[in-house]
N, C-alpha and C positions, 0 to 999 in steps of 0.2 A: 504494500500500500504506500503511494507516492505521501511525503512530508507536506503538508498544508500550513500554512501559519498565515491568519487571519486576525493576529494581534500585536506584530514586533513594529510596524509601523507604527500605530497609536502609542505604543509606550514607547518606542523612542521617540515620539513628539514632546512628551510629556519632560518638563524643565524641575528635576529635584535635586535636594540638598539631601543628597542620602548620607554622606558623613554629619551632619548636622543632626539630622535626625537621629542618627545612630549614639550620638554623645549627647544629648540636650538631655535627655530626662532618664531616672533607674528605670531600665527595663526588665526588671524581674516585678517589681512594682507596678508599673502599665501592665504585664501581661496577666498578675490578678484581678485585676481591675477586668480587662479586656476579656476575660475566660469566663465572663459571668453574664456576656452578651445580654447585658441591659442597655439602657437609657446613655451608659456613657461610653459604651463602645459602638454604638449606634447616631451617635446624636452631640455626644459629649466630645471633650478636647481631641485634636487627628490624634494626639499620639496615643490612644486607647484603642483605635480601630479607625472606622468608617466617619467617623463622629468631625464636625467641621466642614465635610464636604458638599459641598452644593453640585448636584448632577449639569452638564452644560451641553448635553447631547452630544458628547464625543463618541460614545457608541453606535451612534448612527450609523459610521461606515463601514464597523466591524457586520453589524446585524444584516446590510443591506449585500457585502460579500456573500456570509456564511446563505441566507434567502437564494441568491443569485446561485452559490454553488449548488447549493440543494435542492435548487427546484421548489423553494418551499411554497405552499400557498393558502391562501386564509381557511381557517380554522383545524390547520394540522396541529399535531401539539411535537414540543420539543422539551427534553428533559434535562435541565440545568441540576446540575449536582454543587453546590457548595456556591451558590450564584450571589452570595453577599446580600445586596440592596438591590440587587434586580433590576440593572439598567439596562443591559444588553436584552435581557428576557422582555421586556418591557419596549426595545426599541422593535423586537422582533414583531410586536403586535404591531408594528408601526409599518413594520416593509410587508412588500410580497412581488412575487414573482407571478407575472402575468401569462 
């Protein structure tokens, strides 16, 4: 089965201070925090999880590939394993393939 990647473009668009991140706060302490998938690894400071992020439609072009590749079309279903806050899953409702 030929290698597909539908995602190394968008994250190399994506501008982070990953050494910053990695020193700024105890991360044995964020990852309690974080492992308890409430309010503040959802919602609360980035450095707990998801928390901080406001969605900007970047997933768009990922969902409108994978649609494209797949031949997808409205009301098939697709099964996101570990899909976070569900923006790609969510943009998926958005494309189709005609």
């Amino acid at each position: 089965m030929p290698y597909i990647d539908f995602v190394s473009s968008l994250h190399k668009a994506t501008k982070r201070d990953y050494i910053g991140r990695i020193i700024s706060d105890d991360k044995a302490e964020c990852a309690k925090i974080a492992k308890k998938y409430g309010y503040d690894y959802w919602e609360g400071d980035r450095k707990y999880g998801y928390g901080g992020y406001k969605y900007d439609g970047r997933w768009r072009k990922v969902a409108e590939k994978l649609a494209d590749h797949y031949r997808l079309k409205p009301g098939q279903k697709v099964l996101d394993i570990g899909c976070g806050m569900a923006h790609l899953l969510y943009e998926l409702t958005q494309v189709t393939v005609g």
